[in-house]
Gaussian input, Z-matrix of N, CA and C with variables (Angstrom, degrees):
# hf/3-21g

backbone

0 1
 N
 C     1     B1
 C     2     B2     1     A1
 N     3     B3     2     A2     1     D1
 C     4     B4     3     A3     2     D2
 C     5     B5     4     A4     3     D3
 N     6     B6     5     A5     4     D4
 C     7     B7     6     A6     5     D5
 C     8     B8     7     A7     6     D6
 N     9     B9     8     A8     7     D7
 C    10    B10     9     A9     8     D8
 C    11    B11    10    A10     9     D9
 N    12    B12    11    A11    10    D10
 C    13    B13    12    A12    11    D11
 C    14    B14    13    A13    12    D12
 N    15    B15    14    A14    13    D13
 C    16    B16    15    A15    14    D14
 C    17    B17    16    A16    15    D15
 N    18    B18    17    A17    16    D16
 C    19    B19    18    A18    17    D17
 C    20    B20    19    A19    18    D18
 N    21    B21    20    A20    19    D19
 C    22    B22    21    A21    20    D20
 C    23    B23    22    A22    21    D21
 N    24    B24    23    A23    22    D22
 C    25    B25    24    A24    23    D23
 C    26    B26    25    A25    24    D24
 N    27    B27    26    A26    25    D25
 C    28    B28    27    A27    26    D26
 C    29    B29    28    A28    27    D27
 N    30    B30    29    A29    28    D28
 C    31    B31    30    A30    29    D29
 C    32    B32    31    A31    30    D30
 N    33    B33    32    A32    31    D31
 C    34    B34    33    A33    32    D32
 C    35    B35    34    A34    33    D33
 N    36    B36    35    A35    34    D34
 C    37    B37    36    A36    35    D35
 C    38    B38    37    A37    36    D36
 N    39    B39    38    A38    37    D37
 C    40    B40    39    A39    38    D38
 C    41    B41    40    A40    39    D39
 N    42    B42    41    A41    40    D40
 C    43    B43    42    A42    41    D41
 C    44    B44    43    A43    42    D42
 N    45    B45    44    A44    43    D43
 C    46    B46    45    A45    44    D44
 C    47    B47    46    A46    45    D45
 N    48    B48    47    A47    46    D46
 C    49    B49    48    A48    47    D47
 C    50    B50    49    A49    48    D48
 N    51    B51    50    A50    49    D49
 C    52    B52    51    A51    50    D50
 C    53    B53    52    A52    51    D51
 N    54    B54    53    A53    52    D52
 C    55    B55    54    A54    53    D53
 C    56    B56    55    A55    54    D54
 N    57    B57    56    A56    55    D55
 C    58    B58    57    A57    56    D56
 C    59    B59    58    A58    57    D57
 N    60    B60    59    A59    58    D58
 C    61    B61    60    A60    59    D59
 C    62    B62    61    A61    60    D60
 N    63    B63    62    A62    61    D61
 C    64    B64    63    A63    62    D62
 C    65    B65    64    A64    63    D63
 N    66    B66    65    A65    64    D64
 C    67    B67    66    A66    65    D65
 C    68    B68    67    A67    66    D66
 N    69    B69    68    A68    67    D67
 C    70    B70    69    A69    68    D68
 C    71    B71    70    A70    69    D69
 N    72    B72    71    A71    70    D70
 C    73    B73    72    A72    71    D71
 C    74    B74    73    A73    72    D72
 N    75    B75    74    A74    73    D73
 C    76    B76    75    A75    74    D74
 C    77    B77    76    A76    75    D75
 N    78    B78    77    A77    76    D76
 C    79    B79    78    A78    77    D77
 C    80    B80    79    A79    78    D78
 N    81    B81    80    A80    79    D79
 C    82    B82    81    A81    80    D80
 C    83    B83    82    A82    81    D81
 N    84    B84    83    A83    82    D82
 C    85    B85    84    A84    83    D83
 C    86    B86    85    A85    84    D84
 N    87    B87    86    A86    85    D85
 C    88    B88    87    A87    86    D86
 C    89    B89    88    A88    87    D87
 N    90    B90    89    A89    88    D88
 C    91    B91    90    A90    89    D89
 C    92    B92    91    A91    90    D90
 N    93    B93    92    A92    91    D91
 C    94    B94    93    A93    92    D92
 C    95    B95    94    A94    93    D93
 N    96    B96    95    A95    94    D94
 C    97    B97    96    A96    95    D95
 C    98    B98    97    A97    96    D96
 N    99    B99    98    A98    97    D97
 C   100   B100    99    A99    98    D98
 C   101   B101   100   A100    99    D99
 N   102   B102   101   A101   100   D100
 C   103   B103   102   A102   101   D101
 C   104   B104   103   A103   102   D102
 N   105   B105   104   A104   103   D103
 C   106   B106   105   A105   104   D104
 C   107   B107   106   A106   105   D105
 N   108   B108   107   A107   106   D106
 C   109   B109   108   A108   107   D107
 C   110   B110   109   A109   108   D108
 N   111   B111   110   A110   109   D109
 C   112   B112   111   A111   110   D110
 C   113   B113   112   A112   111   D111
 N   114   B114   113   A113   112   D112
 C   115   B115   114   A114   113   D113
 C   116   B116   115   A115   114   D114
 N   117   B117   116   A116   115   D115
 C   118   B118   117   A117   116   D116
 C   119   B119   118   A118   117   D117
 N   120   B120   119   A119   118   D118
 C   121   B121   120   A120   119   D119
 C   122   B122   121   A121   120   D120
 N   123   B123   122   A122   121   D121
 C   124   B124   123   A123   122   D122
 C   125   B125   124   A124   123   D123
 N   126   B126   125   A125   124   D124
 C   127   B127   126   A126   125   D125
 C   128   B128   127   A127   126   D126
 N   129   B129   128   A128   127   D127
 C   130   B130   129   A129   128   D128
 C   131   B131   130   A130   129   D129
 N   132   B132   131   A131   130   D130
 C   133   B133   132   A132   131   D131
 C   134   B134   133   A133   132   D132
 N   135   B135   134   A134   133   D133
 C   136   B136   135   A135   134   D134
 C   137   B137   136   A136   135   D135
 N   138   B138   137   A137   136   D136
 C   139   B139   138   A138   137   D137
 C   140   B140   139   A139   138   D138
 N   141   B141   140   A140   139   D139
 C   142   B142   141   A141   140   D140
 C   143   B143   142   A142   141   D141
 N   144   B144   143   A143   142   D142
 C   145   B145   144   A144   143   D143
 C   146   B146   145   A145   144   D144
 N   147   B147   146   A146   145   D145
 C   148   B148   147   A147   146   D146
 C   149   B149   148   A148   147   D147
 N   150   B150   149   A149   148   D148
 C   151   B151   150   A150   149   D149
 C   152   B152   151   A151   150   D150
 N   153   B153   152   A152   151   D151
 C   154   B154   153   A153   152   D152
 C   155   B155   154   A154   153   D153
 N   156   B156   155   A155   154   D154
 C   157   B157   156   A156   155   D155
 C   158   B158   157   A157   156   D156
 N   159   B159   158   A158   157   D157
 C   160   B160   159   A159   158   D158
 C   161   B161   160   A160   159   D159
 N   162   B162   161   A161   160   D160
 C   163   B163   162   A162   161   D161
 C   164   B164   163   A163   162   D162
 N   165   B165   164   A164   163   D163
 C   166   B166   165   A165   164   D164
 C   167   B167   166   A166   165   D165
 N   168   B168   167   A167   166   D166
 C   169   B169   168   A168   167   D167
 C   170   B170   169   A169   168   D168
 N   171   B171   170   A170   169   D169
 C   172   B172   171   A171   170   D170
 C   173   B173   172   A172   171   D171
 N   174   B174   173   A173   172   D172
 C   175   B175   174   A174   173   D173
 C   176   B176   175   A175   174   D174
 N   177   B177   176   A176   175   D175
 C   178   B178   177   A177   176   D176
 C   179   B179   178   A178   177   D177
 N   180   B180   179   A179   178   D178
 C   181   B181   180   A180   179   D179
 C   182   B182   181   A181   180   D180
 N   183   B183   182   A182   181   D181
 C   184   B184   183   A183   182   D182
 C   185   B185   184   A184   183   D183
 N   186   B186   185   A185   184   D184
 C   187   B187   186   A186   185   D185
 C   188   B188   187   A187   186   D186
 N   189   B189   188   A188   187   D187
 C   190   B190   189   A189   188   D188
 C   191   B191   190   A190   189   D189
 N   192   B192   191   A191   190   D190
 C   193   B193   192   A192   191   D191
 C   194   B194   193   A193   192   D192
 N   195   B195   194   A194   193   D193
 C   196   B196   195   A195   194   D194
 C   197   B197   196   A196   195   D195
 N   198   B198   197   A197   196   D196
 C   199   B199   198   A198   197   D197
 C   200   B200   199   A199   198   D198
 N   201   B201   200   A200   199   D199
 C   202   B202   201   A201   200   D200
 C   203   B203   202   A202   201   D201
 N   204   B204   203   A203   202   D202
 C   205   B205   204   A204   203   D203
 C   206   B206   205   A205   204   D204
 N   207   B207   206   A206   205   D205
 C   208   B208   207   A207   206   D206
 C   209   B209   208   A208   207   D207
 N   210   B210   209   A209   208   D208
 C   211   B211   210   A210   209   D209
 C   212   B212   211   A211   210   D210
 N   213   B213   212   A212   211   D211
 C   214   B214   213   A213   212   D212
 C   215   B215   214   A214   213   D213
 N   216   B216   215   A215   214   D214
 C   217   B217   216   A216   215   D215
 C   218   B218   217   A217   216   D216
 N   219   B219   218   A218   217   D217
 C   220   B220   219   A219   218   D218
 C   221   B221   220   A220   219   D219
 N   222   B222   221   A221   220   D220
 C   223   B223   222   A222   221   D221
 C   224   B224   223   A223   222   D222
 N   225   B225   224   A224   223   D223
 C   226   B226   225   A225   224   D224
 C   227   B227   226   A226   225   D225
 N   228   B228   227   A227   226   D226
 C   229   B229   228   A228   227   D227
 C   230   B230   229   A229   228   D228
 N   231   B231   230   A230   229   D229
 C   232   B232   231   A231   230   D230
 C   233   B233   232   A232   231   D231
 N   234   B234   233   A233   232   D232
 C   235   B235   234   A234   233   D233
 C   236   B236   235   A235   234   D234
 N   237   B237   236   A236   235   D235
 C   238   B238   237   A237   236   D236
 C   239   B239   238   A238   237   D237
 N   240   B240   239   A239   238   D238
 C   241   B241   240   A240   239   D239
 C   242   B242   241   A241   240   D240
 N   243   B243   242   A242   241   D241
 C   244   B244   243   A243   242   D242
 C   245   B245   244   A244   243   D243
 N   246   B246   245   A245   244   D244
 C   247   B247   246   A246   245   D245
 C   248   B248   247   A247   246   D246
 N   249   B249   248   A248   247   D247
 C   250   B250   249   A249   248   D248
 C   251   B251   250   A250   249   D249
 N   252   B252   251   A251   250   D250
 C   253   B253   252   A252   251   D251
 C   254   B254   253   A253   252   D252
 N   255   B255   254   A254   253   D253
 C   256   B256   255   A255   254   D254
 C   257   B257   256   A256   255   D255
 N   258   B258   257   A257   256   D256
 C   259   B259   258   A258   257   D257
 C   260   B260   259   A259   258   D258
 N   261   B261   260   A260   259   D259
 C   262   B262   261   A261   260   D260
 C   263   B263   262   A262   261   D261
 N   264   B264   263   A263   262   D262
 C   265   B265   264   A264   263   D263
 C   266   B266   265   A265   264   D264
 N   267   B267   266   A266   265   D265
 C   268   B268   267   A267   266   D266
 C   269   B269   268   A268   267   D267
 N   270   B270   269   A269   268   D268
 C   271   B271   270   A270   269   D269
 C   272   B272   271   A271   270   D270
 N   273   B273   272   A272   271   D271
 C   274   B274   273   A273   272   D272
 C   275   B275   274   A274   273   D273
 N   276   B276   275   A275   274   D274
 C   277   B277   276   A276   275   D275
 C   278   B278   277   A277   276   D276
 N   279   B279   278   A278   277   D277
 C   280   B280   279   A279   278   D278
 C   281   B281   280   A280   279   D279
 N   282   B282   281   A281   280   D280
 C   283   B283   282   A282   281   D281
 C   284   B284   283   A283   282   D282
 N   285   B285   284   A284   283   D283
 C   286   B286   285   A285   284   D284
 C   287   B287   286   A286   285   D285
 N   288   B288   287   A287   286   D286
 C   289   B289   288   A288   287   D287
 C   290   B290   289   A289   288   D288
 N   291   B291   290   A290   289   D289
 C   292   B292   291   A291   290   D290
 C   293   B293   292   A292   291   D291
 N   294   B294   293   A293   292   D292
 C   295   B295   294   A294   293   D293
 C   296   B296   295   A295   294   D294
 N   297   B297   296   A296   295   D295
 C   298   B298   297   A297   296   D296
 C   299   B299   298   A298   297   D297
 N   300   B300   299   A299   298   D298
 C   301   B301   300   A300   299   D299
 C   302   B302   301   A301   300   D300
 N   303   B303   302   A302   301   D301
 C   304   B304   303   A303   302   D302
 C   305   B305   304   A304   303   D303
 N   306   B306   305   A305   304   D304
 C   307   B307   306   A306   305   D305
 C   308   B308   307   A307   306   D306
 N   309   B309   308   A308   307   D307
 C   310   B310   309   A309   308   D308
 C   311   B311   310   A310   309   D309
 N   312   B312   311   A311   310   D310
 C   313   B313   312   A312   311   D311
 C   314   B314   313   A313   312   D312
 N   315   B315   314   A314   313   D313
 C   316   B316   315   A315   314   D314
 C   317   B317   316   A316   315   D315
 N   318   B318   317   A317   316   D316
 C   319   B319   318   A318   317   D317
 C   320   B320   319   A319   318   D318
 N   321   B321   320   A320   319   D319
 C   322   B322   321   A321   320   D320
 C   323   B323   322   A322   321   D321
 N   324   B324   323   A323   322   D322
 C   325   B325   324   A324   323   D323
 C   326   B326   325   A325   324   D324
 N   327   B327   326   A326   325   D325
 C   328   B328   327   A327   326   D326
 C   329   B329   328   A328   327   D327

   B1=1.4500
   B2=1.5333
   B3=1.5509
   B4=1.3621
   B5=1.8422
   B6=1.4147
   B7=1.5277
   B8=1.5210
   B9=1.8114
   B10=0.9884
   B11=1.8894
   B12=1.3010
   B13=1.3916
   B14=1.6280
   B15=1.5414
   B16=1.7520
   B17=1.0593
   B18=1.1225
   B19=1.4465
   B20=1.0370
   B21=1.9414
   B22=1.0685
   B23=0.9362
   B24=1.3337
   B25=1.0410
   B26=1.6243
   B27=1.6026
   B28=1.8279
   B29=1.4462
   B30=1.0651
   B31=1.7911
   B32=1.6049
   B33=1.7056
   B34=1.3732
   B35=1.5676
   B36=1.3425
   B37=1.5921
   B38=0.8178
   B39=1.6077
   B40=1.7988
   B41=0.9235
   B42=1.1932
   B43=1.4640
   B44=1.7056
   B45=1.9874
   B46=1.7147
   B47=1.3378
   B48=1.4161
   B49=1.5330
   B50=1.9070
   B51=1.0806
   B52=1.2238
   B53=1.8188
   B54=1.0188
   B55=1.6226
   B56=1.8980
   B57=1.3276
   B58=2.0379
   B59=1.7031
   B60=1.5041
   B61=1.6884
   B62=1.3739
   B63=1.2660
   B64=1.9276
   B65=2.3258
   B66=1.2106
   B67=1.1923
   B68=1.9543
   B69=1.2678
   B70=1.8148
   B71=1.5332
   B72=1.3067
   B73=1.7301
   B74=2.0980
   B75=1.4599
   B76=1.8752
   B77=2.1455
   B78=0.9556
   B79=1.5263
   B80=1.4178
   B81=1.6702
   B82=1.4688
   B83=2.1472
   B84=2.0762
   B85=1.0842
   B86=1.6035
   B87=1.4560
   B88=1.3408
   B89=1.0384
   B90=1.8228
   B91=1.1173
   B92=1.4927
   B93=1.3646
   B94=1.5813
   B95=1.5391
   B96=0.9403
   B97=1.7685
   B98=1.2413
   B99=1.3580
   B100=1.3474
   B101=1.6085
   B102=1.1669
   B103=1.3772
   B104=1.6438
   B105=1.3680
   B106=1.3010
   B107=1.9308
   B108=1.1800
   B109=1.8570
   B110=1.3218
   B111=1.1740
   B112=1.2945
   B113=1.7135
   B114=1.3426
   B115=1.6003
   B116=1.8705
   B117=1.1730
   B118=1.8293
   B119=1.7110
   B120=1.1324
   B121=1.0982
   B122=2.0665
   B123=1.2427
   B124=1.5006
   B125=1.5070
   B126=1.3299
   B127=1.5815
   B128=1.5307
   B129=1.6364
   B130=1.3656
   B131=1.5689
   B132=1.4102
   B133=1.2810
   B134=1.1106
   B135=1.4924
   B136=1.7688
   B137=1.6645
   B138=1.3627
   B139=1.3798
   B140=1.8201
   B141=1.3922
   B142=1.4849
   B143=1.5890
   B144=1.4211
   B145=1.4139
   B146=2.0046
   B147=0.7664
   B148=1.8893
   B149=1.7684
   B150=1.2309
   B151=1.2963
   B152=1.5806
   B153=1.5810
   B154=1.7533
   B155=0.9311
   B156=1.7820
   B157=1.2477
   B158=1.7396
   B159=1.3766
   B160=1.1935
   B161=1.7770
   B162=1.2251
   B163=1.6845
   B164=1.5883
   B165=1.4235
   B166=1.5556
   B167=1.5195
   B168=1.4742
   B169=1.4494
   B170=1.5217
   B171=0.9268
   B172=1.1411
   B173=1.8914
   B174=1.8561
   B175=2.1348
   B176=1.0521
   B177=1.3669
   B178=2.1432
   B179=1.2797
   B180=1.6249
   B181=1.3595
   B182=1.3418
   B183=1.4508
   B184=1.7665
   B185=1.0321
   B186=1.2068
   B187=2.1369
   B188=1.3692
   B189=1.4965
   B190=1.3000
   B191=1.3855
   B192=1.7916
   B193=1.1467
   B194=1.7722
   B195=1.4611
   B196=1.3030
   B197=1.4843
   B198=1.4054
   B199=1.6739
   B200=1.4411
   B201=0.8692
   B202=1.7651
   B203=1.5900
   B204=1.2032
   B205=2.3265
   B206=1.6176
   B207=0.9544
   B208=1.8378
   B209=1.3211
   B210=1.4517
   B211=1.3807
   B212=1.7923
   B213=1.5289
   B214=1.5347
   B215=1.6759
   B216=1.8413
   B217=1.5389
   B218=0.8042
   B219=1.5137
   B220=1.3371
   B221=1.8401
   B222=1.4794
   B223=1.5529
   B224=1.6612
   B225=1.1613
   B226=1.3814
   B227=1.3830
   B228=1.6680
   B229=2.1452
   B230=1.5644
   B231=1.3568
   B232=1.7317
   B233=1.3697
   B234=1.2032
   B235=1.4297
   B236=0.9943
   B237=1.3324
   B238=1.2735
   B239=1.0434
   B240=1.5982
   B241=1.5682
   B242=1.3005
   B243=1.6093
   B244=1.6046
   B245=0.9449
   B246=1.5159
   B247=1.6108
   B248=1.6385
   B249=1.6424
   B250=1.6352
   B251=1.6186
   B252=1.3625
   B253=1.1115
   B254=1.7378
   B255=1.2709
   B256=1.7312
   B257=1.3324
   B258=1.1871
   B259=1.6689
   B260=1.6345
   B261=1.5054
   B262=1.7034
   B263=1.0556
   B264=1.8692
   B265=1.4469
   B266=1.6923
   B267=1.5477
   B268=1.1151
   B269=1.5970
   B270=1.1070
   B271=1.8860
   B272=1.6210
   B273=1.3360
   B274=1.3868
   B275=1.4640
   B276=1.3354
   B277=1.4594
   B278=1.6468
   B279=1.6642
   B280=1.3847
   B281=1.6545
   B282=1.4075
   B283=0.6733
   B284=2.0709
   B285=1.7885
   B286=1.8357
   B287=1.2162
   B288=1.6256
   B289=1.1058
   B290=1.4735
   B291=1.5902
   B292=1.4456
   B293=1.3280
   B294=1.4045
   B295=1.6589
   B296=1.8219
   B297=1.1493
   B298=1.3620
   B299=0.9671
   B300=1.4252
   B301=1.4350
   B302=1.4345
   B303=1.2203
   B304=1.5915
   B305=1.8708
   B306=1.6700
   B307=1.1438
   B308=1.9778
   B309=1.6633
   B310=1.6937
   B311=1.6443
   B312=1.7067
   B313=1.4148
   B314=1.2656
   B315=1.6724
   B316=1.1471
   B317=1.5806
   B318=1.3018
   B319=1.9512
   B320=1.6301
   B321=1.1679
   B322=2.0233
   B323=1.5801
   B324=1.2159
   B325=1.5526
   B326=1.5811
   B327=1.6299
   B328=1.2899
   B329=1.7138
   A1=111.90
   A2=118.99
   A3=110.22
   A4=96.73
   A5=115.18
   A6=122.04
   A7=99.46
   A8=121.60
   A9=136.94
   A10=87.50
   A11=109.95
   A12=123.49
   A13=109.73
   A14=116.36
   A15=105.02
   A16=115.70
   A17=150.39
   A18=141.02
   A19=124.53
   A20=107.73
   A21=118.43
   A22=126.17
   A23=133.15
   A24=145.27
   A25=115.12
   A26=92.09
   A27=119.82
   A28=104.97
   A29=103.97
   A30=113.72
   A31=107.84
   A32=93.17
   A33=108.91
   A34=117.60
   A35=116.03
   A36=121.02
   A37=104.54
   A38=108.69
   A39=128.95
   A40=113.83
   A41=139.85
   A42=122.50
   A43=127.98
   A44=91.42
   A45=87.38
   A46=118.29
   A47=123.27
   A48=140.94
   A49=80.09
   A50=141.37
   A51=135.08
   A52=108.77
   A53=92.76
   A54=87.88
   A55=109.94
   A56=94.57
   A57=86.71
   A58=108.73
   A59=120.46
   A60=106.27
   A61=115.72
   A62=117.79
   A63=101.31
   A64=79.91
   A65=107.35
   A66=106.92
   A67=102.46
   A68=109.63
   A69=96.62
   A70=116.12
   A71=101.78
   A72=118.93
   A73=94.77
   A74=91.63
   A75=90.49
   A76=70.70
   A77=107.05
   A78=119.70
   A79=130.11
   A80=94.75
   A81=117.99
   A82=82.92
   A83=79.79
   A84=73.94
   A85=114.74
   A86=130.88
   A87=123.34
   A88=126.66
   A89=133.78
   A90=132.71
   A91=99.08
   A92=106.87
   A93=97.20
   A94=123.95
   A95=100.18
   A96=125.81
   A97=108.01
   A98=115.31
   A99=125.83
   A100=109.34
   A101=135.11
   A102=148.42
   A103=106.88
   A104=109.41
   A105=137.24
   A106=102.64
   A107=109.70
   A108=121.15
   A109=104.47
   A110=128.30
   A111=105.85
   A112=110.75
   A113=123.64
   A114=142.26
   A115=110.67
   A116=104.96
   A117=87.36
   A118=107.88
   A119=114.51
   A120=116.01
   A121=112.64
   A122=107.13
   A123=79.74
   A124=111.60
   A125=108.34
   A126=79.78
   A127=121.03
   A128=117.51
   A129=123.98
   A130=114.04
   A131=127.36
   A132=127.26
   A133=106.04
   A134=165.83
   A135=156.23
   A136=70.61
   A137=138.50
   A138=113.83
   A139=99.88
   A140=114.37
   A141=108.59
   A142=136.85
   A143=96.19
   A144=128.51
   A145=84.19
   A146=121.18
   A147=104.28
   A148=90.15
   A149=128.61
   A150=128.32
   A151=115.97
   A152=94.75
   A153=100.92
   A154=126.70
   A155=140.64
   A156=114.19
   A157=118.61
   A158=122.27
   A159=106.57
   A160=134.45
   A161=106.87
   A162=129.08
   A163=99.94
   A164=105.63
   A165=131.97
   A166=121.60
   A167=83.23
   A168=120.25
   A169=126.49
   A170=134.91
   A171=143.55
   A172=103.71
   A173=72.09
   A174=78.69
   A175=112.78
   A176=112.65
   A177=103.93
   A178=119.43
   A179=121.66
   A180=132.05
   A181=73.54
   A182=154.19
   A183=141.98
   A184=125.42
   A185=64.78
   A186=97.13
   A187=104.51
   A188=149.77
   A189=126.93
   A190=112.19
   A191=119.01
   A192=132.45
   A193=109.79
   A194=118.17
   A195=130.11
   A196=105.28
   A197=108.53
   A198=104.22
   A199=99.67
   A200=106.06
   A201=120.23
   A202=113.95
   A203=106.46
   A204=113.18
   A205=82.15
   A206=122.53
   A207=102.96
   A208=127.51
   A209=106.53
   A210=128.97
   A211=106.95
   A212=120.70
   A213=102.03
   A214=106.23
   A215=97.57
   A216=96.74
   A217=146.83
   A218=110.70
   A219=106.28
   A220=118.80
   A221=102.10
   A222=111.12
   A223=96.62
   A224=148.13
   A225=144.65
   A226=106.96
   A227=86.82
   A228=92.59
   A229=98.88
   A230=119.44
   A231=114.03
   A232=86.55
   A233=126.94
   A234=120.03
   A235=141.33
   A236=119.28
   A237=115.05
   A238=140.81
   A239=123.77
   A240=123.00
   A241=115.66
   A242=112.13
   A243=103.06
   A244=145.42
   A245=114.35
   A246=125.40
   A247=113.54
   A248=111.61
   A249=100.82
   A250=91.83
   A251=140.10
   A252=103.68
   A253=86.39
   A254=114.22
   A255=118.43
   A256=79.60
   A257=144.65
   A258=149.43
   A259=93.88
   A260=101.27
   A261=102.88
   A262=123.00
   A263=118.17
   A264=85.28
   A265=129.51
   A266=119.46
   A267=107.99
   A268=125.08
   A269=117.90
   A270=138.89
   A271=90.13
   A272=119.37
   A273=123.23
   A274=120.99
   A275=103.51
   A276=115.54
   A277=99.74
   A278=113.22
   A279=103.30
   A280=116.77
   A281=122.02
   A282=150.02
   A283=132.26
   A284=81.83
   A285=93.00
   A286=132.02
   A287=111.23
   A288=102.79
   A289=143.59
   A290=108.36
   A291=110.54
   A292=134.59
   A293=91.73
   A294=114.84
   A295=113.87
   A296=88.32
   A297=96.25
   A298=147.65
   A299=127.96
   A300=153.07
   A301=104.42
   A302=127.05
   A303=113.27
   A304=87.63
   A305=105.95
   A306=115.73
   A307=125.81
   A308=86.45
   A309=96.86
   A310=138.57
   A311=82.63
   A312=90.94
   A313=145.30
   A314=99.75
   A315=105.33
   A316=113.34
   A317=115.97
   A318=120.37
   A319=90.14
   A320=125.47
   A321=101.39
   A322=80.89
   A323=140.58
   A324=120.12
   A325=80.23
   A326=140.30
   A327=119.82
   A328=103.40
   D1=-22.11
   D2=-157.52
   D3=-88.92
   D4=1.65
   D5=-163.02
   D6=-110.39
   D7=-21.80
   D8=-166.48
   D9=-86.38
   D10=-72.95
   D11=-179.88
   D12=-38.63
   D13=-48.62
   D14=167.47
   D15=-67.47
   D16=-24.79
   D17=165.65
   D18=-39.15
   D19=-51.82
   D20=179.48
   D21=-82.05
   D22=2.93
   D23=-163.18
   D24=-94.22
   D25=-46.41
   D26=164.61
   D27=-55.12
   D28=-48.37
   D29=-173.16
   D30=-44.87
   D31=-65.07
   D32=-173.57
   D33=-65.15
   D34=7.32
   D35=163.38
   D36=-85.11
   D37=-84.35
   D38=176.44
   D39=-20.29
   D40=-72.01
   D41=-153.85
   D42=-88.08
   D43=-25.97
   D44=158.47
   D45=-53.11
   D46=-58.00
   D47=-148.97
   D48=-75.12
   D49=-52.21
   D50=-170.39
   D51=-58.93
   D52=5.56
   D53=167.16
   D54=-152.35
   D55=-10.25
   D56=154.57
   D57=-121.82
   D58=27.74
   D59=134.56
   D60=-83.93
   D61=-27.56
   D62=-156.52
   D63=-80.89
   D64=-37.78
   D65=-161.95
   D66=-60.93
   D67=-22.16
   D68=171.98
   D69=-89.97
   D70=-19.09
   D71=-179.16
   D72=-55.40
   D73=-43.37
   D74=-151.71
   D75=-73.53
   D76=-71.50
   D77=-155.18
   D78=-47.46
   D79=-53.21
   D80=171.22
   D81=94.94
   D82=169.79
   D83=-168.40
   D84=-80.61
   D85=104.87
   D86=162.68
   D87=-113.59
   D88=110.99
   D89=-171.29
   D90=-43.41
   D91=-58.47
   D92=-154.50
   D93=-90.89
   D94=16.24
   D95=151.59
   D96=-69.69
   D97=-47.85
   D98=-165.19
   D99=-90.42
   D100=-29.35
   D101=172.73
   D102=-61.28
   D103=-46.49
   D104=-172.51
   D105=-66.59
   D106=-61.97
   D107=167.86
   D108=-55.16
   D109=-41.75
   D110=-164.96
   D111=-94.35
   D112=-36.22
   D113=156.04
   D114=-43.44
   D115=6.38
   D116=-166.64
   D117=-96.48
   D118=9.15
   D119=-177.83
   D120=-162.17
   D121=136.63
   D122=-167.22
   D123=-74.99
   D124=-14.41
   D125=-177.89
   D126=-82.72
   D127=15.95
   D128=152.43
   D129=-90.12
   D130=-30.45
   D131=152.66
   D132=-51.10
   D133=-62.40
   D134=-97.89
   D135=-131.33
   D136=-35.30
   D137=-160.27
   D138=-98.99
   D139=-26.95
   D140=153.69
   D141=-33.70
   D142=-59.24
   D143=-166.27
   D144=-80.63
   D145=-52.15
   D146=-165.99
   D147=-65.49
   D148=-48.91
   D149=167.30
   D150=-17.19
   D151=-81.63
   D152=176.05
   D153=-77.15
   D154=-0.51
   D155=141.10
   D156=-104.39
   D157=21.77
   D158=139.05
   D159=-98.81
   D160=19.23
   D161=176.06
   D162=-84.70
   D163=-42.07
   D164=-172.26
   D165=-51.84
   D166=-63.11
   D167=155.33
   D168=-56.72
   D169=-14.24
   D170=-147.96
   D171=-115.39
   D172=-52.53
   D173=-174.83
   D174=-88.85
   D175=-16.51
   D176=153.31
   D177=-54.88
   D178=-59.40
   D179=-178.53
   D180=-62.38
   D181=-156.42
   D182=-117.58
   D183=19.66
   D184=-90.92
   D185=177.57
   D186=-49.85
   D187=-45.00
   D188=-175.50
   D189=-83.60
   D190=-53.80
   D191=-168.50
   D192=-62.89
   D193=-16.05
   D194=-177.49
   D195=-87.55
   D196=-35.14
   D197=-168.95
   D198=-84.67
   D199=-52.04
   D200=164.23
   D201=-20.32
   D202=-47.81
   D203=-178.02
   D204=-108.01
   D205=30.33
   D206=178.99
   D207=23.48
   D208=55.35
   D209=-171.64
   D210=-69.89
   D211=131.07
   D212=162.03
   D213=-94.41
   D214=-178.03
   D215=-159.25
   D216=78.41
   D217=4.00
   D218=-160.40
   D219=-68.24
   D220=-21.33
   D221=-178.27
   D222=-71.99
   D223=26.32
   D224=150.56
   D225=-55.10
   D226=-72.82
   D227=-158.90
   D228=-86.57
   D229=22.62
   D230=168.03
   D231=-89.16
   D232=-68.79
   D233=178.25
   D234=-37.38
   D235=-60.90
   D236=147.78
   D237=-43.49
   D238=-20.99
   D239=154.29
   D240=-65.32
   D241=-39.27
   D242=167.90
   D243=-89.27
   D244=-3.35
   D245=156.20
   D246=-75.64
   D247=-48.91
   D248=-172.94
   D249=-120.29
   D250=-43.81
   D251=176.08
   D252=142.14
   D253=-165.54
   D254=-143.27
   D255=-93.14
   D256=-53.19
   D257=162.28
   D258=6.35
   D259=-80.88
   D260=-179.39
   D261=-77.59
   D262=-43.11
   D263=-176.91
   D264=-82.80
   D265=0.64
   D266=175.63
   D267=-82.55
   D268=2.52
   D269=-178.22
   D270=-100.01
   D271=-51.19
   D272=178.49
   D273=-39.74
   D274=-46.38
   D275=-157.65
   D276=-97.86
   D277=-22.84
   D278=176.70
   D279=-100.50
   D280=20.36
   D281=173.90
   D282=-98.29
   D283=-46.67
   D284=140.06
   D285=-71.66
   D286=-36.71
   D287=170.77
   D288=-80.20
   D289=-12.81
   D290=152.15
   D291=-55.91
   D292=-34.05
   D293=176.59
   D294=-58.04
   D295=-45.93
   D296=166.76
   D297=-83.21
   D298=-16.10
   D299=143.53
   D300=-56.54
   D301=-27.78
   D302=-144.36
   D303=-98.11
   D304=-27.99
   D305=178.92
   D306=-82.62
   D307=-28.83
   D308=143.72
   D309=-30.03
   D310=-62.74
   D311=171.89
   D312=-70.37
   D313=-32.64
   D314=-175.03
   D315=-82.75
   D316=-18.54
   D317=159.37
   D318=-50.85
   D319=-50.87
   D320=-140.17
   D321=-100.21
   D322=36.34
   D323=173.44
   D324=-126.83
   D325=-6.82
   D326=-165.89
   D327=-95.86

């Protein structure tokens, strides 16, 4: 899983940023250029809005479910939710956390 989870993880960079680099290249960076593209229709609003509150969602479940297994790193997949978005950090974060389980185990089996 933890090879399955980096994949996706790459994925979930690549392919956002593969369609908002060429889009700041033409634009540059303007939030509200960009607020404006994505608001012009609701069903780009309804797909915004499920965006930010599942980002929302996302870095609570982190932040609790991480402190909870006393996970380190945890500021990885916060970031990455807030630089590219739930794409990365939710593969991110389940991806530490295999890592960390897998390393769980192998302390209490030695």
């Amino acid at each position: 899983m933890k090879f399955f989870y980096g994949i996706l993880s790459l994925l979930g960079m690549i392919l956002p940023y593969s369609q908002f680099i060429p889009w700041i290249y033409e634009n540059g960076f303007s939030i509200t250029q960009l607020l404006h593209e994505a608001s012009q229709s609701h069903i780009g609003t309804f797909a915004w809005l499920d965006v930010v509150v599942s980002a929302v969602v996302l870095i609570g479940f982190i932040l609790y479910e991480g402190k909870k297994e006393e996970m380190k790193y945890l500021w990885f997949p916060v970031i990455g939710t807030l630089i590219v978005g739930v794409s990365l950090g939710l593969p991110l974060f389940l991806q530490l956390r295999e890592i960390h389980n897998e390393k769980k185990r192998r302390t209490t089996e030695v």
